[in-house]
N, CA and C atoms as a LAMMPS dump frame, in Angstrom:
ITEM: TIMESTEP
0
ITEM: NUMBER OF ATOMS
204
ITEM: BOX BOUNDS ff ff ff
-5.0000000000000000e+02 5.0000000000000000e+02
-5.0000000000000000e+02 5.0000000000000000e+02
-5.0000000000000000e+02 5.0000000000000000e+02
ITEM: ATOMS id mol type element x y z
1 1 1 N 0.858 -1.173 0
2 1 2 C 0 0 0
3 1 3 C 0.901 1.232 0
4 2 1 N 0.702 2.363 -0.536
5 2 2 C 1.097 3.692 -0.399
6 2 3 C 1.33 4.628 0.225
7 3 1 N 2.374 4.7 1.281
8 3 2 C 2.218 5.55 2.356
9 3 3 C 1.492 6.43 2.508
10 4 1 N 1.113 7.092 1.588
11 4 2 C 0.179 8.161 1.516
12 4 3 C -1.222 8.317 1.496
13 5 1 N -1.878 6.918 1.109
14 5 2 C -3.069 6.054 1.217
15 5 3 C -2.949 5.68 2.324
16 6 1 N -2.081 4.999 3.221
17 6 2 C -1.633 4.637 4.08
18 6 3 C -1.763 5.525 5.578
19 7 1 N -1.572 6.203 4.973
20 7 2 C -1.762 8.046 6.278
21 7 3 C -2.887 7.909 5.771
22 8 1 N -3.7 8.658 4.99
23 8 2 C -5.217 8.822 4.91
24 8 3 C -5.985 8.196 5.941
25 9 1 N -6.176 6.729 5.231
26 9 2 C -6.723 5.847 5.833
27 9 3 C -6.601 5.386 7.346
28 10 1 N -5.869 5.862 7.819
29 10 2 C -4.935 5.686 9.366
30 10 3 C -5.564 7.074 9.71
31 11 1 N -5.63 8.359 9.186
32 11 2 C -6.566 9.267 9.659
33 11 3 C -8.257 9.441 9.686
34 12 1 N -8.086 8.796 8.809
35 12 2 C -9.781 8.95 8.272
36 12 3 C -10.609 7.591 9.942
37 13 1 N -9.516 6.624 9.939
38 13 2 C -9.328 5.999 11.108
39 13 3 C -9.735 6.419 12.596
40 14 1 N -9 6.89 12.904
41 14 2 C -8.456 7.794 13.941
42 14 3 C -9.438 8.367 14.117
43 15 1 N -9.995 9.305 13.361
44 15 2 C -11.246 10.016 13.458
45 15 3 C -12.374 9.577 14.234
46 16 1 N -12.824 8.545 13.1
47 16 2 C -13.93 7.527 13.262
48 16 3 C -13.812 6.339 15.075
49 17 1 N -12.697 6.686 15.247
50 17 2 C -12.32 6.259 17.131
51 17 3 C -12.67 7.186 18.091
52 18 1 N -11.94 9.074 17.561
53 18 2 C -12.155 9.541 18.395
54 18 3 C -13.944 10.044 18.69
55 19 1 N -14.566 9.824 17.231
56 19 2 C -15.677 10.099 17.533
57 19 3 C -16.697 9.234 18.3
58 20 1 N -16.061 7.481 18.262
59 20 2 C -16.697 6.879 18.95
60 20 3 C -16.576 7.016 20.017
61 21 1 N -14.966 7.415 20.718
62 21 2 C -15.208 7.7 22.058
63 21 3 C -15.794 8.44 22.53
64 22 1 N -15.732 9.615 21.472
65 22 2 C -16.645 10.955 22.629
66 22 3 C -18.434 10.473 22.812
67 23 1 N -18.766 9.517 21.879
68 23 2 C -20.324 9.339 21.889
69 23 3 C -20.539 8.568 23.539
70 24 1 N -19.105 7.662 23.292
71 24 2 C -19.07 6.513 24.4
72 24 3 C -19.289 7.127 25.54
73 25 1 N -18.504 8.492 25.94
74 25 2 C -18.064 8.907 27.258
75 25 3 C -19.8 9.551 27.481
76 26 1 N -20.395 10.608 26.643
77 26 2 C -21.442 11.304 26.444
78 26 3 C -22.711 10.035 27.275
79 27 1 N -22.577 8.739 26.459
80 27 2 C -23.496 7.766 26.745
81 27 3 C -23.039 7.217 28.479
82 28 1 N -21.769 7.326 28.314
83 28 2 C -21.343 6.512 29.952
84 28 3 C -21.838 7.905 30.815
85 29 1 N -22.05 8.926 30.995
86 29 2 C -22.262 10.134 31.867
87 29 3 C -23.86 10.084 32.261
88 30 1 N -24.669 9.962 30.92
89 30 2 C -26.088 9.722 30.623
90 30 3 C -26.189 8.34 31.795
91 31 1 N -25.509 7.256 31.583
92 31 2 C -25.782 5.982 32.32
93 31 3 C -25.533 6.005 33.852
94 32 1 N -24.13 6.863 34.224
95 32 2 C -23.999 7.092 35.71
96 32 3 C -24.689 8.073 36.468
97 33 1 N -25.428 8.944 35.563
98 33 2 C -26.446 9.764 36.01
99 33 3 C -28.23 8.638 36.415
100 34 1 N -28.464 7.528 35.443
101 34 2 C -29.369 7.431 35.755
102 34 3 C -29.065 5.741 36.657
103 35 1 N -28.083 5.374 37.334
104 35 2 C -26.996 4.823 38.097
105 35 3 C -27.497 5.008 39.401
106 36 1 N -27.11 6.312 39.89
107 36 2 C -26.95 6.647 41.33
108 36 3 C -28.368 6.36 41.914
109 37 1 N -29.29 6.175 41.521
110 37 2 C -30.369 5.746 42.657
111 37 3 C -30.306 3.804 42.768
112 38 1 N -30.228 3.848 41.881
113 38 2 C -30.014 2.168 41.608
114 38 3 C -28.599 1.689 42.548
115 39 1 N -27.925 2.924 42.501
116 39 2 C -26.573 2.282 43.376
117 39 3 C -26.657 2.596 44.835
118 40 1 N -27.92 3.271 45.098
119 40 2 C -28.488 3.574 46.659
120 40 3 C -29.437 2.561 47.155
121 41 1 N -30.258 2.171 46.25
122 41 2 C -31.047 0.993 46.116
123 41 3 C -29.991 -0.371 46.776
124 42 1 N -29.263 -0.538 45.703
125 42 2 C -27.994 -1.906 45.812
126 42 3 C -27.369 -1.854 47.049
127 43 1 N -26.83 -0.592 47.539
128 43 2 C -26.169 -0.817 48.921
129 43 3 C -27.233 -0.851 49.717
130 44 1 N -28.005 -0.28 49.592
131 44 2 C -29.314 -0.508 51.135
132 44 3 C -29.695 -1.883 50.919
133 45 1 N -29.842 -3.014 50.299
134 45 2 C -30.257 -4.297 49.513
135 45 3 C -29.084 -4.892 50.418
136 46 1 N -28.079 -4.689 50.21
137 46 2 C -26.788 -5.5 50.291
138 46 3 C -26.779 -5.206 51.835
139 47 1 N -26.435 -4.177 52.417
140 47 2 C -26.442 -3.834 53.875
141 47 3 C -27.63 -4.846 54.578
142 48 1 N -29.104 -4.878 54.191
143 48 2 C -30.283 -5.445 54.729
144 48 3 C -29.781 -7.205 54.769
145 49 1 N -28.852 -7.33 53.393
146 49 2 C -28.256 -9.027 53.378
147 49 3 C -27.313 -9.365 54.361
148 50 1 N -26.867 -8.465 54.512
149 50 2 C -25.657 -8.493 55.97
150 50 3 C -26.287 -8.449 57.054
151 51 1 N -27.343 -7.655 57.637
152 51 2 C -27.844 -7.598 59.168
153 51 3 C -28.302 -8.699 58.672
154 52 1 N -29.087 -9.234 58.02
155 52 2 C -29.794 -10.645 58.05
156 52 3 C -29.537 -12.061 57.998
157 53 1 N -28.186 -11.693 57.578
158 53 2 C -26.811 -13.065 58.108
159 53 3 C -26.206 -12.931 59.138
160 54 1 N -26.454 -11.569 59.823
161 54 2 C -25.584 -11.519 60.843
162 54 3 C -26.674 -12.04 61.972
163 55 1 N -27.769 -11.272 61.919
164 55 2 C -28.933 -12.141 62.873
165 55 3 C -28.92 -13.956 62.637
166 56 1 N -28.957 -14.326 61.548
167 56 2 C -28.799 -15.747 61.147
168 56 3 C -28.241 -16.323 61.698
169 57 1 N -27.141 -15.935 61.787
170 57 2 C -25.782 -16.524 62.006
171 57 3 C -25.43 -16.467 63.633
172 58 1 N -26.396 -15.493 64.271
173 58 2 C -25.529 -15.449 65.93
174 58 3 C -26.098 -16.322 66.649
175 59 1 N -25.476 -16.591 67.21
176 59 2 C -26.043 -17.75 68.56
177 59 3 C -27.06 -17.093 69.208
178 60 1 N -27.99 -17.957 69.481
179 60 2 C -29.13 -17.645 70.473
180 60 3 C -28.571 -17.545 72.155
181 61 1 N -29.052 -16.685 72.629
182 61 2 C -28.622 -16.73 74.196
183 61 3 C -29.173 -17.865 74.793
184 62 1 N -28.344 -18.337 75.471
185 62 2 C -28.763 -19.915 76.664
186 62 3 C -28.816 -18.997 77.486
187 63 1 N -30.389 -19.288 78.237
188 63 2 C -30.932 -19.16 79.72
189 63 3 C -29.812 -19.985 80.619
190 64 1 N -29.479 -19.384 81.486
191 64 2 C -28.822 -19.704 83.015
192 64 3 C -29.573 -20.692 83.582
193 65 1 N -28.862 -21.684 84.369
194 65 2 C -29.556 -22.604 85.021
195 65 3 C -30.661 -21.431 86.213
196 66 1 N -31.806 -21.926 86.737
197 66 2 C -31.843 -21.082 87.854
198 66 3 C -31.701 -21.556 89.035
199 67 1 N -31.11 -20.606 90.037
200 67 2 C -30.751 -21.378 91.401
201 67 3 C -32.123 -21.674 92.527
202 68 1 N -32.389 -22.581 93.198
203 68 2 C -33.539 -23.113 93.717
204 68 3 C -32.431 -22.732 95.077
């Protein structure tokens, strides 16, 4: 190929990347905006899974003999 075809095409390239990224970043901003309640949702979800293994999981208190 023709170096010079060669550059073109390697620019015309280039282009067609940087424009995908900027759509990408535009779309990822749009997504972490509509994110943050869903990621308040998930930790309150996840926290409620933890107290509820942690209750699960603890030993029940043994009553004391009582003294007569």
């Amino acid at each position: 190929m023709h170096p010079e075809t060669h550059l073109v095409l390697h620019h015309a390239r280039a282009a067609e990347l940087h424009a995908e990224a900027d759509a990408d970043r535009l779309a990822g901003d749009v997504r972490q905006r509509r994110r943050q309640p869903r990621d308040l949702r998930g930790r309150l979800g996840w926290t409620l899974v933890e107290v509820g293994l942690r209750l699960a999981t603890a030993t029940p208190a043994v009553p004391k003999a009582v003294a007569a």
